[in-house]
N, C-alpha and C positions, 0 to 999 in steps of 0.2 A: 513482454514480447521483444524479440531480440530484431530491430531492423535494418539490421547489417549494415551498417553506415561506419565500419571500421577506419575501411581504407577509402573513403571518400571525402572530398574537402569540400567547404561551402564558405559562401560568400553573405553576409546578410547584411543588408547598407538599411541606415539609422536605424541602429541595435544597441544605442546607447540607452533605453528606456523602453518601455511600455512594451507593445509585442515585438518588435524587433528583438528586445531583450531578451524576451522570454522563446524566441525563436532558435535563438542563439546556445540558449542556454541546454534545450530542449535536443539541440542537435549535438552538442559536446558532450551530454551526459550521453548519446546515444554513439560516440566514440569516434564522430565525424572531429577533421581538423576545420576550424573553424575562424571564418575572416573576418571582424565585425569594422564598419568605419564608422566615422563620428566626427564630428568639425570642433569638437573640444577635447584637448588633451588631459584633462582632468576627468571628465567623463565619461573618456574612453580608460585612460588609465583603471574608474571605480567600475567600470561594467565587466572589465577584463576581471578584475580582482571576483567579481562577484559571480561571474560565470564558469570559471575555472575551468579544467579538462585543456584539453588543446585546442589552444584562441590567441587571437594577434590582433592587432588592431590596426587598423590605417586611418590615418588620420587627412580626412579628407572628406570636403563637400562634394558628397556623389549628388546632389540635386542641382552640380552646374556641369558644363561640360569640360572644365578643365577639371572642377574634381574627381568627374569619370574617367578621364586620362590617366590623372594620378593613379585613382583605384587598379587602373588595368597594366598600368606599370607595375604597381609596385606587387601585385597579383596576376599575373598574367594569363593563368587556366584555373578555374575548379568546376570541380563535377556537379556544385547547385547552386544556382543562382536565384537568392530570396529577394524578392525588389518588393523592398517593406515600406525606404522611404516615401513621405508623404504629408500634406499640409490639409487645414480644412480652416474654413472659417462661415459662421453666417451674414447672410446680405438679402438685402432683398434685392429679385432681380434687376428691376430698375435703377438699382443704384449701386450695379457691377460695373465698375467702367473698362476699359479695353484692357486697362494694365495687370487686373487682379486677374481676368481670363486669361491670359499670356502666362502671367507668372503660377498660377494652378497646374496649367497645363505643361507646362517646363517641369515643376516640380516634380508632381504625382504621374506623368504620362512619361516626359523624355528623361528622367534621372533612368528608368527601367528598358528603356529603346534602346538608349545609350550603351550601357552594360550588356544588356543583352545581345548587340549586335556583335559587343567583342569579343563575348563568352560563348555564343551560339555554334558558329563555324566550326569550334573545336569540338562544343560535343558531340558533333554530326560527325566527324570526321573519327574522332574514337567512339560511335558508335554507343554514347551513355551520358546521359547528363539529365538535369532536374534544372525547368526555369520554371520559375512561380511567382506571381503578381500577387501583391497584396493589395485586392481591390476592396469590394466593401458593396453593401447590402444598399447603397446607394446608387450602384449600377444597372441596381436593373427597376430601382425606386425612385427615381429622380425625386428629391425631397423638394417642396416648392421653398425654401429656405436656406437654399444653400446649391441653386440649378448649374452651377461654376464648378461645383466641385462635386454632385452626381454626372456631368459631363465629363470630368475627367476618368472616373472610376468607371463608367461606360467605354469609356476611349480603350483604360487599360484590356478588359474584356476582347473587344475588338480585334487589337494587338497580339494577347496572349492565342485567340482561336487562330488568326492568319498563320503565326508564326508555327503553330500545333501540325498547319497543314504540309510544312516541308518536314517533318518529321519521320514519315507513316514508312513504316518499313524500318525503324531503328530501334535502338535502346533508348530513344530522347523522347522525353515527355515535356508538356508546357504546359501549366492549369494556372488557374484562377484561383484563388481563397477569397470567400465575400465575407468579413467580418460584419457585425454589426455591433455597435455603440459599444463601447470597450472601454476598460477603465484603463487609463493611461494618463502620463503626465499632462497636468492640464486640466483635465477631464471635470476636473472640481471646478475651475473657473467656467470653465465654460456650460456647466450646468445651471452655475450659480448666474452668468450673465442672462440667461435666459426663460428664470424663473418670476412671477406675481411676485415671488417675499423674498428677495438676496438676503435678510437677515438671517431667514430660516435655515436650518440642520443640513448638512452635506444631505442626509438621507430625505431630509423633505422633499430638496432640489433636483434629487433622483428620481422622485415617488411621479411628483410633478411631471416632471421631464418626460416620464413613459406613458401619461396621466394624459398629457395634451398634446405629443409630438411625436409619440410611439405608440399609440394606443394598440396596434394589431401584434403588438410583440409578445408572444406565448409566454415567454422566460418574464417579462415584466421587471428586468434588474442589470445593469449592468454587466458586460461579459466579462471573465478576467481575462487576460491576455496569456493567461497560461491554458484557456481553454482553446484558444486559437494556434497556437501555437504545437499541440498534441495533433493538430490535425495538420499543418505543414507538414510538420517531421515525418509524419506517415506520406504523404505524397512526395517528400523529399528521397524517401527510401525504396530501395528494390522492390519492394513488397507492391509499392502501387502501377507496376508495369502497365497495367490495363485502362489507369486512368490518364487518358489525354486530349485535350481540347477541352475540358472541362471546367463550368463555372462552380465551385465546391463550397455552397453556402455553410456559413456559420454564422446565424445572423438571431438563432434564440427564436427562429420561426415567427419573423418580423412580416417578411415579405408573403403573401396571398396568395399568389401563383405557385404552383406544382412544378413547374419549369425550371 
């Protein structure tokens, strides 16, 4: 399927790894010119090399506000904005202190407000643009495990429908993507912190993992980040004119609700 993403540019912040990577990648083979940032220049350098097509890197922490400066300097307009950066970790709630909800909320909520606020205006004005939140299957599941960081992914939700509402009457669309449990960098450790046996097999620590903290998940396995990513790219493109204000679960039919 060809979805016309020739002459369009995009932006996709931390797309050094996991699905930002594969967002990236997913958008260049689809013939979009493509901006990925990244706070290591090695990293950025190996993602560019791996992604190939028409790609650039900016080297910059979009999850502070001077790195979203940078970003908007040194990028000034493009037609999709993928707000992929984002952090997670578990806690019990009682032993969130003030600083970890601040800095969730900074990362994962204002890295994408941020950008979006500078990116938005323009595509209202030319009448065409793509802003897409990579929220997560935790927004509308608050996990009792990690209540700091389904508060955030709730937040971005929030954000993405208001911002949908100045839209109506244009070519601009603003959706939500809800991944659910994704393989990405990391994803081993922190399977592996959270299992009865750390000795045991990546695959046991998986099995586990969906066994006692995922049980309602249809797919029972890991997402790749390449399956997440098939599904941006179509909402990035012309082809999804019709979807706006939308929460667009890919979550492996985790979440219970029809909603």
């Amino acid at each position: 399927m060809d979805l016309k993403l020739n002459d369009k540019t995009a932006l996709v912040t931390g797309a050094t790894a996991g699905i930002g990577l594969e967002i990236a990648r997913a958008l260049a083979a689809e013939g979009a010119k493509v901006f990925v940032t990244g706070r290591s220049q090695d990293k950025l350098d190996a993602a560019l090399a791996e992604i190939g097509g028409k790609v650039e890197g900016v080297l910059a922490d979009a999850a502070t506000a001077e790195g979203a400066a940078a970003v908007l300097k040194a990028v000034p307009s493009v037609d999709i904005l993928v707000n992929n950066i984002g952090i997670y970790e578990m806690k019990a709630f009682a032993d969130i202190p003030d600083e970890d909800w601040l800095r969730l909320f900074d990362v994962n909520v204002m890295s994408g407000v941020r950008l979006a606020r500078g990116y938005f205006p323009g595509m209202l004005e030319r009448d065409w643009g793509r802003v897409i939140f990579i929220s997560s299957e935790s927004g509308l599941a608050t996990p009792g495990e990690m209540v700091h960081y389904g508060m955030t992914k709730s937040a971005q939700l929030a954000v993405a429908r208001g911002m949908a509402q100045a839209t109506k009457g244009t070519g601009v669309t603003v959706n939500s993507i809800l991944p659910g449990p994704t393989r990405s960098e990391g994803v081993g450790d922190f399977l592996k912190s959270v299992s009865t046996n750390p000795d045991g097999t990546p695959q046991e620590h998986e099995a586990e993992f969906f066994a006692k903290h995922r049980s309602s998940s249809l797919l029972q396995r890991m997402i790749e980040p390449q399956e997440v990513a098939s599904l941006v790219a179509y909402v990035a493109s012309p082809l999804s004119a019709a979807t706006n204000g939308a929460s667009l679960k890919v979550e492996g039919g985790l979440v219970t609700t029809i909603a």
